[in-house]
NUBAKE-402866 format. One record per residue (C-alpha): residue in one letter; x, y, z. Coordinates in steps of 0.5 Angstrom, whole numbers, plus 500, padded with zeros to 3 digits. Layout:
AXYZ
...
***
This chain:
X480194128
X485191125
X482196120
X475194119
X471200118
X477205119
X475211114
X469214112
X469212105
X471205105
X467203111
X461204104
X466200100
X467193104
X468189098
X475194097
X476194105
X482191108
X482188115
X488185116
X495184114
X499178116
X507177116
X511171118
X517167116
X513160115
X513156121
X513149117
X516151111
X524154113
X526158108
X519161106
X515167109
X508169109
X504174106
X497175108
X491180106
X484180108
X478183105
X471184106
X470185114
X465183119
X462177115
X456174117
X457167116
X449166114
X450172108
X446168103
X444167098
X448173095
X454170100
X460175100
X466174095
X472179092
X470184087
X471183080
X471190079
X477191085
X485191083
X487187090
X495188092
X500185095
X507191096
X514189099
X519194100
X526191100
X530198099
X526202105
X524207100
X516205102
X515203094
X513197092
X520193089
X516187088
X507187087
X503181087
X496183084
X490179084
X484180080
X478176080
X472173076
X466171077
X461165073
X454164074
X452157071
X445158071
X443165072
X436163072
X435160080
X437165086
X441158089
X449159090
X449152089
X443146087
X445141091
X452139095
X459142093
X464136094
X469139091
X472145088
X470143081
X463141083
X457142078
X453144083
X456150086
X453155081
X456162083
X463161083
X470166082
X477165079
X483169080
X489171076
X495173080
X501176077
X508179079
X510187078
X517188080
X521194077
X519195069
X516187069
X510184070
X508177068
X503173070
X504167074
X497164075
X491163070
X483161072
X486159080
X480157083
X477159090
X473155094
X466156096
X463160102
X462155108
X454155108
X452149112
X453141113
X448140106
X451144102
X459145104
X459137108
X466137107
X469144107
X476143109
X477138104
X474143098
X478149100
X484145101
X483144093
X484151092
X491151095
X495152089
X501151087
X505155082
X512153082
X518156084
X516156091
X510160090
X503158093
X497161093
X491161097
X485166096
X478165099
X474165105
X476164113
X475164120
X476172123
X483171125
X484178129
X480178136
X478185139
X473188144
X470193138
X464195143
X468195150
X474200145
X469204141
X464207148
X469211149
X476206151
X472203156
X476196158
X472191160
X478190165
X479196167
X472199167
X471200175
X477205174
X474209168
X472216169
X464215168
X463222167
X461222173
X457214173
X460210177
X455203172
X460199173
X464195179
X469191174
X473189173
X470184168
X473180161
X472182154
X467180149
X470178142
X465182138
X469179132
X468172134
X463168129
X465172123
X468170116
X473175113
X477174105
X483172105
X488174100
X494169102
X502167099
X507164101
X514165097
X522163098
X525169103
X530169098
X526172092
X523178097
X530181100
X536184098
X543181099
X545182107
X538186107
X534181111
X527185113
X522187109
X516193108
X510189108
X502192105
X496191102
X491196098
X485195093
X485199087
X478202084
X478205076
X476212077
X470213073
X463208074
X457209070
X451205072
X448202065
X441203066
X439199060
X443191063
X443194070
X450193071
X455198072
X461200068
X468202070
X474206066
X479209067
X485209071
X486204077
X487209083
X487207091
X481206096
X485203101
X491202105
X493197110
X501196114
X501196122
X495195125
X490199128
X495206125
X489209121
X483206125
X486209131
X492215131
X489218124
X484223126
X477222123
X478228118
X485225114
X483217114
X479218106
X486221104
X491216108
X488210104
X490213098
X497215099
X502211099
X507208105
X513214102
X508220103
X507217111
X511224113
X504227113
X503223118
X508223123
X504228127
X500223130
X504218131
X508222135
X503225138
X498221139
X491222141
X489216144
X496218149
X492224152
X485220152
X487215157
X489219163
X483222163
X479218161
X482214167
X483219172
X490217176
X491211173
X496213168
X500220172
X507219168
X503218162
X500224163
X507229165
X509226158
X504228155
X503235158
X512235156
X510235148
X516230148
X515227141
X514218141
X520217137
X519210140
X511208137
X516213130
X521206130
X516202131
X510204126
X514208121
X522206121
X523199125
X527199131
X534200130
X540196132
X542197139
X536200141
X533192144
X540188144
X540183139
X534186134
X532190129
X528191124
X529197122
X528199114
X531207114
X530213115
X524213111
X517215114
X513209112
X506205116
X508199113
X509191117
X517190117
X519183117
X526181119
X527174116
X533172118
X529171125
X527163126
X520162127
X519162135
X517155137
X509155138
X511152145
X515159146
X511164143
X508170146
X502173144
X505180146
X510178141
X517183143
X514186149
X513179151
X521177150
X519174143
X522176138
X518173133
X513177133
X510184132
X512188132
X516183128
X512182122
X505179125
X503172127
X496170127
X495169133
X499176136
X495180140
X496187137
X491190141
X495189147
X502190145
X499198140
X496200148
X501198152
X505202147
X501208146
X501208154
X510209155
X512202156
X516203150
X518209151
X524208156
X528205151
X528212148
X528215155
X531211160
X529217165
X520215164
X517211168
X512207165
X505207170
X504201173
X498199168
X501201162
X505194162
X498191164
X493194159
X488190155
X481188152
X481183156
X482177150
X487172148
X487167141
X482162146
X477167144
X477165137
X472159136
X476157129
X483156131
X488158126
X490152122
X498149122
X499150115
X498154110
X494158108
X494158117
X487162118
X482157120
X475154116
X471160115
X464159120
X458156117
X452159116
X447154119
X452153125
X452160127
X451161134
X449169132
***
């Protein structure tokens, strides 16, 4: 979770792995939005020597939809290229890397960025520099102040940002994955017979201290949208070439072919948790537009009818919606079409009929003021948030749980009832779990966690 480890294949595949999708209208530049993609998940700051970076080998993407057809109309790709200065020491850096340029950092990567849009592409970034892994106070001193120098602008409004960060999502991976036992509400789980635990008990961020890739750009509103369409369809994927060959001779492999994709990323959690095991591989390769396919097990979630039972009397209501095969046309507005207008008074996000996993964004929103924003984003009164785009700090575990366990559904169907704990699920977490708060500027995910201060 988000989207770390979700599918078979990927999760063998890490540096091809998207984790998490960021989208918002930039809080301190009006009239600009955000687009974030992060990669490589579950990084363990203390990789060395080899430490983590992009794939030369992977085509990273960045998709909007501005029509709701779930196709790209505007792509921004991203292509990385690794130099080693001296191939003859294992050292990642000879001594301290003071700035982006330092002669001391041995391994380092560069990235082109072009634009796709209808039949044109033109590249609209050469040899943009990243910055370095954050290795510890001798040889990353200055961190921040490197890695601010990897923030580039490229005119026309357009800056970019492409490196390592903080993890910036906050979950309780070992609490969700022994069978839905949260923490919060352990005494009320089934067991299976065991009564372990006497709960309830707070959450563990089991992603906290680790580093992610950060794939980040920020461009003016109005070079994303259509006249009098303000929302936006917003996905990340990564691409691989579809032959590799290991030349055995120089140890390296060798890639032809025909890029084709490995991996897919739109709202949270959507193939991590509703696609089941045995289609995961073939929702990575698909686009939004094919997400018809799908649409079963949104409507029907598994995770629906798991809950009363694995909290036995706790989610009744849940239980006879369920066992009522009424389809949840609510988690179909809020994951695969937007909300339409009139369905919450003054919102709507809604992009059209097309059944399509993407993170719709409605830009004519203001960023909601940091004093006003709710982490359960518009189950919280917040407009500005998810399922709104998706702010760093959102608690999209809290508010997809809450979802999945009918809170939602009344606005559907006035006559449901939502079960009291519905509207209280969680994992026990919230951003003051997350030890590297985010930044207030882009590229707005925190400085990535040093590998001599790493706690684990």
């Amino acid at each position: 979770m988000s989207s770390h480890r979700e599918a078979p294949e990927i999760s063998k595949d890490p540096v091809a792995d998207s984790t998490d999708v960021y989208a918002f209208v930039s809080p301190d530049k009006p009239g600009s939005v955000t687009l974030i993609a992060n990669y490589i998940p579950l990084q363990s700051p203390a990789g060395g020597p080899n430490f983590y970076e992009f794939g030369d080998d992977v085509l990273y993407e960045i998709h909007v939809d501005n029509n709701g057809d779930g196709r790209a109309d505007i792509t921004w790709q991203f292509r990385f290229t690794t130099t080693v200065a001296d191939p003859g020491t294992f050292l990642y850096n000879t001594g301290p890397i003071e700035s982006i340029g330092s002669p001391n950092w041995n391994r380092r990567q560069s990235y082109d960025v072009m634009v796709v849009s209808g039949f044109s592409r033109r590249t609209i970034g050469s040899g943009l520099a990243c910055p370095p892994c954050n290795i510890g106070p001798l040889s990353t001193p200055n961190y921040a102040t490197v890695a601010g120098q990897a923030v580039h602008s490229l005119g026309g409004g357009v800056t970019v940002f492409a490196g390592q960060r903080a993890e910036a999502f906050y979950v309780d991976l070992g609490a969700i994955f022994d069978l839905g036992d949260l923490r919060p509400f352990e005494n009320l789980h089934a067991q299976y017979g065991l009564n372990v635990f006497s709960g309830p008990a707070p959450g563990v961020n089991a992603t906290n201290h680790v580093n992610v890739h950060s794939i980040a750009i920020q461009v003016p509103i109005s070079s994303v949208t259509r006249s009098g369409h303000p929302t936006i369809g917003v996905w990340t994927t990564a691409s691989r070439q579809r032959v590799r060959l290991w030349d055995a001779d120089n140890g390296e492999n060798v890639d032809a072919g025909p890029f084709r994709q490995v991996s897919r990323l739109g709202n949270p959690l959507v193939n991590e948790v509703l696609i089941p095991l045995g289609r995961k591989d073939q929702w990575n390769s698909l686009p939004p537009a094919d997400d018809k396919l799908f649409l079963q097990y949104v409507t029907q979630p598994g995770l629906a009818a798991l809950l009363p039972a694995l909290y036995p009397g706790v989610f009744p209501n849940l239980a006879a919606l369920v066992k009522s095969g009424k389809p949840r046309a609510d988690l179909e507005a809020i994951l695969m079409t937007g909300i339409p207008a009139g369905i919450i008074p003054g919102f709507q996000n809604f992009t059209g009929t097309v059944v399509a996993d993407m993170l719709r964004l409605n830009t004519s929103i203001a960023p909601t003021p940091a004093a006003k924003q709710s982490i359960f984003g518009l189950l919280g009164g917040d407009p500005g948030g998810f399922p709104n785009g998706r702010r760093v700090t959102d608690d999209v575990v809290a508010i997809e749980l809450r979802a999945i366990a009918g809170v939602t559904f009344p606005l559907i169907d006035k006559t449901f009832t939502p079960d009291a704990a519905a509207g209280k699920l969680t994992d026990g977490l919230t951003p003051a779990s997350v030890s590297a708060p985010p930044l207030g500027q882009f590229p707005y995910l925190g400085v990535p966690y040093s590998g001599f201060n790493n706690p684990s």
